[in-house]
N, C-alpha and C positions, 0 to 999 in steps of 0.2 A: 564577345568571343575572347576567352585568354588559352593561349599559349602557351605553355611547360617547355623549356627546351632545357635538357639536361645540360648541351654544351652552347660554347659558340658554335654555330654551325648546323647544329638539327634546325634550329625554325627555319633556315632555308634550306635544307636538305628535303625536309618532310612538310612542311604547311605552308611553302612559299603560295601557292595555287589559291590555297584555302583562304589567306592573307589576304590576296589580292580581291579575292569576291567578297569577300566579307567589307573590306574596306571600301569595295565601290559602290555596294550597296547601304553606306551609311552604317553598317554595324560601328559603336564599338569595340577596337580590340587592343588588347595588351597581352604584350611577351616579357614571360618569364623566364632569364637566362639564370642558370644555378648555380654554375660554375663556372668560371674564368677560362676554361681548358688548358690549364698551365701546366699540367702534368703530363707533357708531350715530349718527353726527353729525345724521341729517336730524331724526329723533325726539325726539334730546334737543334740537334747538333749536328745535323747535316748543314742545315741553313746555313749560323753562326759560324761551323768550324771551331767547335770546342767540342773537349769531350765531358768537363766538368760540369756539372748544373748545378748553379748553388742559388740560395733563397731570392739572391737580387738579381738573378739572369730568369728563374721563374718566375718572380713576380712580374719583368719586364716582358714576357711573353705573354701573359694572360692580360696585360694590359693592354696587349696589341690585336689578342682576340678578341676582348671585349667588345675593340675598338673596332673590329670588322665586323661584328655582329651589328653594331649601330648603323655601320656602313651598309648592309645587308638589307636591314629592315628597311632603311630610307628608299632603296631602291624601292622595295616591297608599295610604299607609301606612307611609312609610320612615322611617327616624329620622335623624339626622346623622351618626350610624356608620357608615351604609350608603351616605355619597356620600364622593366627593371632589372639588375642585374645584380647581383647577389656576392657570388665570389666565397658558397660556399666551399669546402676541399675536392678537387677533379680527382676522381678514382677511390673516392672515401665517405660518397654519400653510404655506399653499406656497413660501413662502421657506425657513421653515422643514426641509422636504422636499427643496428643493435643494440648500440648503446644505450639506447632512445633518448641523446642528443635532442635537447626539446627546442634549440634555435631554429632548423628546416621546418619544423612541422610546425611551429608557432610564427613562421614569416609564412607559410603556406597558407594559414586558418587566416593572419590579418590580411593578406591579396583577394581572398576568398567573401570576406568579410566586405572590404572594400570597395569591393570592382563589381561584384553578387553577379557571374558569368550566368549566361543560360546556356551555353556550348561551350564545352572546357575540353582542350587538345590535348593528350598527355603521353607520357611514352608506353606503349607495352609493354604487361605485364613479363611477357613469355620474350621479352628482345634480351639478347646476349651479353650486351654491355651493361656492366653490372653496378652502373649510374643511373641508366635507363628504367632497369626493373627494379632495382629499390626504392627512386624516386616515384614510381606508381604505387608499392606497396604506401611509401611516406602518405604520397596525397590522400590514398582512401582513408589512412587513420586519422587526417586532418577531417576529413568530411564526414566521417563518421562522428567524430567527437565534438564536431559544429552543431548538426543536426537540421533541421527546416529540411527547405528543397533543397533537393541538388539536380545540379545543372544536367544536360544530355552529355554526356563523355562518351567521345572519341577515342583512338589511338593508333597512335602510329608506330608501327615498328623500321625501324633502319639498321638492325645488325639483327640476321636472321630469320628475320619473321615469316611467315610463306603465307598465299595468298587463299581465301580462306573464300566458301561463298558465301559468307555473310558481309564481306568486304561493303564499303559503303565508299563509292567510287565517284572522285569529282576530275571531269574529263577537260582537260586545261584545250585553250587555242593556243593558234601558234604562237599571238604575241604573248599569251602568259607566259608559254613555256619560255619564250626570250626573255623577259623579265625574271622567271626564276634562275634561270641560267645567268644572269649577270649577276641577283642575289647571292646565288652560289658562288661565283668565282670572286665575288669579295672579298672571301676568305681568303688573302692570297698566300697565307701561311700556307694552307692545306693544299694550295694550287701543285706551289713548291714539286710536291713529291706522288701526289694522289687526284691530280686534278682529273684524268679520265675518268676514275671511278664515280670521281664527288657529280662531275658535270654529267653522269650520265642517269641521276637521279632527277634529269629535267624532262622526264621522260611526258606522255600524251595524257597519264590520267597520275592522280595522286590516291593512294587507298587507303582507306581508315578501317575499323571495327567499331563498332557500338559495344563498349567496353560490358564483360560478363555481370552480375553483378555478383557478390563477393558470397560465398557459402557452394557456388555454380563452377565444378573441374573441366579443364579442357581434356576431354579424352583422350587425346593423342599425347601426350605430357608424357614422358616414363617415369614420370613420378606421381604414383596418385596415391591419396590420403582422404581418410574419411574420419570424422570425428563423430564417436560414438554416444549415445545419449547418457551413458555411465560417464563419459567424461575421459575415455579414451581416447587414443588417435591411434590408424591402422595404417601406417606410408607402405607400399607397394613398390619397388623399384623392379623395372623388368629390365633385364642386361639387355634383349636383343636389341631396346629401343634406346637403351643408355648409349650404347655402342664403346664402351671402355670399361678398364679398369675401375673397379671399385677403391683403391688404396690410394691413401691419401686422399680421400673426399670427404665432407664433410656435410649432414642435414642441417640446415640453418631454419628456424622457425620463428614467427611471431604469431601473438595469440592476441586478440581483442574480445573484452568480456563484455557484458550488455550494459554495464557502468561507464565502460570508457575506461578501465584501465588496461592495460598492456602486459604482457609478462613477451619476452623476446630468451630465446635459447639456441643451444646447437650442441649436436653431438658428430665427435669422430667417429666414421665407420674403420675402426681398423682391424674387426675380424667379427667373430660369431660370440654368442653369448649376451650375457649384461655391459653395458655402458652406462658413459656417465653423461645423464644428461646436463648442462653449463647454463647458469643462469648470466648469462651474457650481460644483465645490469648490476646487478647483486655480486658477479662475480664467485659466484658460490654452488654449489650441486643444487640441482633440483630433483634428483633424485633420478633412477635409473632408467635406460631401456633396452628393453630386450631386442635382439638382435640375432634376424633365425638367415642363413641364406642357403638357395637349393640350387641347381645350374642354371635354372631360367629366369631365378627373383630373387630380390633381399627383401624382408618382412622385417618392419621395425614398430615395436609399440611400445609408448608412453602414457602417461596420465599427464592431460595437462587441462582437467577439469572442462565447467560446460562453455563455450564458448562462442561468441556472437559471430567471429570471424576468423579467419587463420590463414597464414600462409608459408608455403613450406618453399625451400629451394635446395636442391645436391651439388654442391660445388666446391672447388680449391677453397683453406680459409682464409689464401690472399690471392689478388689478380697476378697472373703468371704475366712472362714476356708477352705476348701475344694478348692478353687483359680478360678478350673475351670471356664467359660462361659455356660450358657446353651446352645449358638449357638456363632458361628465364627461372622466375621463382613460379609457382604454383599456387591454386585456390585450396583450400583442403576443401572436401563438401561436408557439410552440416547436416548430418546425417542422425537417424536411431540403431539401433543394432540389426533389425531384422532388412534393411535397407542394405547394411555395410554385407550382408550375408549371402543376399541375393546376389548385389556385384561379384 
């Protein structure tokens, strides 16, 4: 069993439960922490009592998370052979993702490689924090570009996610839920300022998803995209379901071909007409798309040829105060034309 936790603090927010049964049942498991959570400026300057954050009061904070992450798991059962902890950028796995930054996805493929999971815990796609769903979009290009089996994936959403009946639900007793609950308040940085919220994720059952497989939209999504068998893509944005302003938001897309190569993009919506789609690696136009909106939708289409997978997300082009996403990223579906026609 491995573990994805984008921060310190999700493996026992969200799979303490899961930890616990799997460890007492003799599984193997190992947790993947990915970032140090050091980019917590409001917390730690309450804490501290500074208002300055500079690189050696961050670094000292992430080193304090890590360190309650370790604290966390032991509770859990785990020893320090069983994590890893990374300490890639907190709040910059989606730069990361654009960039296509090849160190996350190449420590992802050797963990993978490694450890050969058969139940892999990950974050969801569609969760708000926009460490959470890029790190899922990361891992599927890492497993895609592996190739062999793959494991049964999971996921866990913990900013936003709503509960779904496909939910695959593991019903904790009371003493797990004790045990998660001390997991959790490990954290006692988080305790600080947040600790009803955090401790009240020790609730009676833990919920996961049988993660979609990737060409398959979630309906509900107000962003949906279908790529066409010319090599098209047709995004949909419904305002009612957006619930805001279109201005200042931006489509951010990545594209995996049947080779394993990547093309990663994003265009500004900042009105009607042609835009310029952005080769986000390359740095350079990738050439235009049209951009139609009527009171109830924005219609946006590109060429961004035939594609094995894709995934589109509508958001700020940097995390605001508040960090969150108003929506996760998106599957685009793998679609022909007469399929995109009928929808």
């Amino acid at each position: 069993m491995l573990v994805i936790a984008p921060h310190p603090d999700d493996e026992a927010i969200a799979t303490s439960g899961v930890l616990q049964v799997a460890h007492a049942a003799g599984a193997a498991c190992r947790v993947l922490v990915i970032t140090d959570g050091d980019n917590n400026p409001w917390p730690q300057r309450w804490i501290e009592k500074r208002w300055h954050i500079g690189a050696d009061a961050r670094a000292r904070w992430g080193a304090g998370r890590r360190a309650e992450a370790m604290a966390a798991l032991r509770v859990l059962g785990l020893h320090a052979d069983d994590v890893r902890c990374f300490g890639f950028p907190d709040l910059g796995l989606t730069d990361l993702l654009m960039n296509a930054d090849i160190g996350l996805e190449t420590a992802l493929a050797g963990q993978l490689d490694e450890f050969r999971p058969t139940c892999l815990f990950l974050p969801a796609l569609d969760d708000r924090h926009p460490d959470h769903s890029a790190l899922h979009v990361l891992l599927r290009l890492a497993l895609r570009k592996r190739g062999g089996p793959t494991p049964q994936l999971y996921t866990f959403g913990v900013h936003g996610e709503t509960a779904a009946a496909d939910d695959v639900v593991l019903t904790l007793s009371e003493s797990q839920r004790e045990i998660k609950r001390a997991a959790i308040m490990s954290h006692t940085t988080q305790m600080r300022l947040s600790r009803r919220r955090f401790v009240a994720y020790a609730r009676a059952i833990e919920p996961f998803r049988m993660a979609a497989t990737p060409g398959v939209a979630d309906p509900q999504h107000p962003v949906q995209a279908t790529v066409r068998a010319d090599g098209t893509m047709q995004v949909r944005i419904d305002h009612a379901r957006w619930g805001r302003g279109m201005r200042g938001q931006m489509l951010f897309g990545v594209v995996q071909y049947a080779q394993g190569e990547t093309r990663r993009w994003r265009v500004m919506l900042s009105g009607g007409g042609l835009a310029d789609v952005l080769d986000t690696v390359a740095r350079g136009s990738a050439g235009p798309a049209r951009v139609a909106r009527s009171a109830g939708e924005t219609d946006i289409s590109l060429t961004i040829g035939s594609a094995a997978a894709c995934w589109i997300k509508l958001a700020r082009p940097q995390p605001g105060l508040f960090v969150l996403d108003r929506c996760g990223w998106q599957t685009a579906a793998i679609s022909d034309t007469r399929s995109w026609e009928r929808n």
